[in-house]
C-alpha positions in Angstrom: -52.9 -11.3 47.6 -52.0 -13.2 44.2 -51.2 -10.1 42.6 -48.3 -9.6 45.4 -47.5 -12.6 44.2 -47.5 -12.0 40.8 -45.8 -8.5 41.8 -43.3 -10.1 43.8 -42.2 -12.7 40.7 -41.9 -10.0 38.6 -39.6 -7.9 41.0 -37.5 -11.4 41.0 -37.4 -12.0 37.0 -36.3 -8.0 36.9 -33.5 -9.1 39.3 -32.7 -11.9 37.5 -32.7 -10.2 34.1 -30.6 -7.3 35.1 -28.0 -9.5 36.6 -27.4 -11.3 33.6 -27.6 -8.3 31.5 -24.8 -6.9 33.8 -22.9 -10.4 33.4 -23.6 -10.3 29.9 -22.7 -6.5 29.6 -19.3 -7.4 31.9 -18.5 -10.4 29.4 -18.8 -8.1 26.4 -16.5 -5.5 28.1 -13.6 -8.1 28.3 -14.5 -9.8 24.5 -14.3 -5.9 23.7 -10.9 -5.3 25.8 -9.8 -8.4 23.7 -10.6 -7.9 20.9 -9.3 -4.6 21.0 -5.8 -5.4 22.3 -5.6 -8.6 19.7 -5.9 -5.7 17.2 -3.4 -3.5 18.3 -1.2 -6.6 18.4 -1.9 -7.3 14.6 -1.2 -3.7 14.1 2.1 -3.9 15.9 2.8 -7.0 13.6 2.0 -5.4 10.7 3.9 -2.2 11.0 7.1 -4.4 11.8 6.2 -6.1 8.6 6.2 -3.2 6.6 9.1 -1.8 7.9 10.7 -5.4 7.1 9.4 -4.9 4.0 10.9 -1.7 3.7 14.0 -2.5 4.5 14.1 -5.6 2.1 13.3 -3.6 -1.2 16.3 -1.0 0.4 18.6 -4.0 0.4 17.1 -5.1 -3.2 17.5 -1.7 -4.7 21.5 -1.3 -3.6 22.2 -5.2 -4.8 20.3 -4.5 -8.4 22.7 -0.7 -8.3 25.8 -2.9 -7.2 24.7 -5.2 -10.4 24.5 -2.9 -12.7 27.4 -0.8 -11.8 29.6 -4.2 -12.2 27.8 -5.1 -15.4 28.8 -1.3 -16.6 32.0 -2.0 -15.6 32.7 -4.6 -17.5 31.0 -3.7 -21.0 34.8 -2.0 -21.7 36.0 -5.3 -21.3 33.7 -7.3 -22.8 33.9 -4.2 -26.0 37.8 -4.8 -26.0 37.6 -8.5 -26.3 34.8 -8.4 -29.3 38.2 -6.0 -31.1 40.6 -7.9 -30.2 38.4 -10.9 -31.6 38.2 -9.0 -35.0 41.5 -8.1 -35.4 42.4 -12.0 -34.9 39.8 -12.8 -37.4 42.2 -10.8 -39.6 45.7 -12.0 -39.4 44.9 -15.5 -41.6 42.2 -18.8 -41.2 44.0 -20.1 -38.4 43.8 -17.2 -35.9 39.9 -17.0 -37.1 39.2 -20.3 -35.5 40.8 -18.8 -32.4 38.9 -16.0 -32.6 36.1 -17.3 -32.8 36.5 -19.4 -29.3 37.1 -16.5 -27.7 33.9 -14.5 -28.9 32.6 -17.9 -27.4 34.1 -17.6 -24.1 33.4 -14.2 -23.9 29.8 -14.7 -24.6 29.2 -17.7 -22.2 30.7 -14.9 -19.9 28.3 -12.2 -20.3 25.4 -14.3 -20.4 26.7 -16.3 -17.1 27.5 -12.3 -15.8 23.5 -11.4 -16.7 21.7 -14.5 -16.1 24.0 -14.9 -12.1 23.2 -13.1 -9.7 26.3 -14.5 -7.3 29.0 -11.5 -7.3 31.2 -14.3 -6.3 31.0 -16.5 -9.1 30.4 -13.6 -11.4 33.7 -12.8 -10.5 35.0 -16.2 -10.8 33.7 -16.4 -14.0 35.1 -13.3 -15.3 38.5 -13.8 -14.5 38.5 -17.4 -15.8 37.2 -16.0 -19.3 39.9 -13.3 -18.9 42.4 -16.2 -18.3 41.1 -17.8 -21.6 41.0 -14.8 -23.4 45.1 -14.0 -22.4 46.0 -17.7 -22.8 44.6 -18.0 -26.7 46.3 -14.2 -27.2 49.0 -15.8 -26.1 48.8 -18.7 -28.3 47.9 -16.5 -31.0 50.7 -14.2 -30.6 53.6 -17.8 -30.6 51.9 -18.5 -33.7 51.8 -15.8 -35.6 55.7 -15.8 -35.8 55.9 -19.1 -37.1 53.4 -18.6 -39.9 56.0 -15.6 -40.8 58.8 -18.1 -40.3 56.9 -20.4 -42.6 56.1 -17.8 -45.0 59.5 -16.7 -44.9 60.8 -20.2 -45.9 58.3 -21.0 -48.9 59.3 -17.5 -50.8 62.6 -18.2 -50.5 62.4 -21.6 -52.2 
């Protein structure tokens, strides 16, 4: 009899054990399920990251083009200022001196133009260096007739 008993507890502790290896086994199937649709949310994540990503260094790549095309754009300019600089260091001592504020101007103009990356104020900037460069031409161009006028006076006396 004590081995029905015996045979009888053990038939229990099988029943007990299987059921929690079925709950266990059932609690591992949703961690699983979980686990598995937390990743394919992280994946979904990711890819819209990249493609964010991608999409950033598209937008980076056609402002550095737009950059360099404006920069390109303006080395005529900046080329025909750095002449008409020379030729003013030319014409006497005076128009040196203005010359040389202008190769200024113009060079706090390129390096504001490299060092900004604003289109705005790169534009800003280069039209008031433009303005500087036509207002000392200007300047420039008044004085040189009085110097002949001046010149003109002292050979005559």
């Amino acid at each position: 009899m004590w081995w029905q008993w015996g045979l009888g507890l053990c038939m229990l502790a099988f029943v007990v054990l299987a059921a929690c290896a079925v709950r266990l086994m059932r609690d591992a199937g949703s961690s699983i399920r979980r686990t598995v649709q937390i990743l394919e949310d992280v994946e979904r994540q990711v890819k819209r990251s990249g493609e964010e990503s991608e999409r950033l260094l598209r937008a980076s790549t056609a402002v550095v083009e737009e950059l360099q095309q404006r920069m390109q754009a303006a080395d005529p300019w900046l080329e025909a200022a750095a002449e008409a600089g020379t030729a003013a260091k030319r014409l006497s001592r005076s128009m040196q001196e203005a010359a040389s504020s202008v190769e200024r101007t113009v060079q706090e103009a390129q390096r504001a133009l490299e060092g900004s990356r604003d289109t705005v104020g790169d534009v800003v900037e280069l039209t008031t260096a433009g303005l500087h460069l036509w207002q000392r031409w200007q300047a420039s161009r008044q004085a040189k007739p009085k110097e002949c006028r001046e010149h003109d006076s002292t050979e005559k006396r």
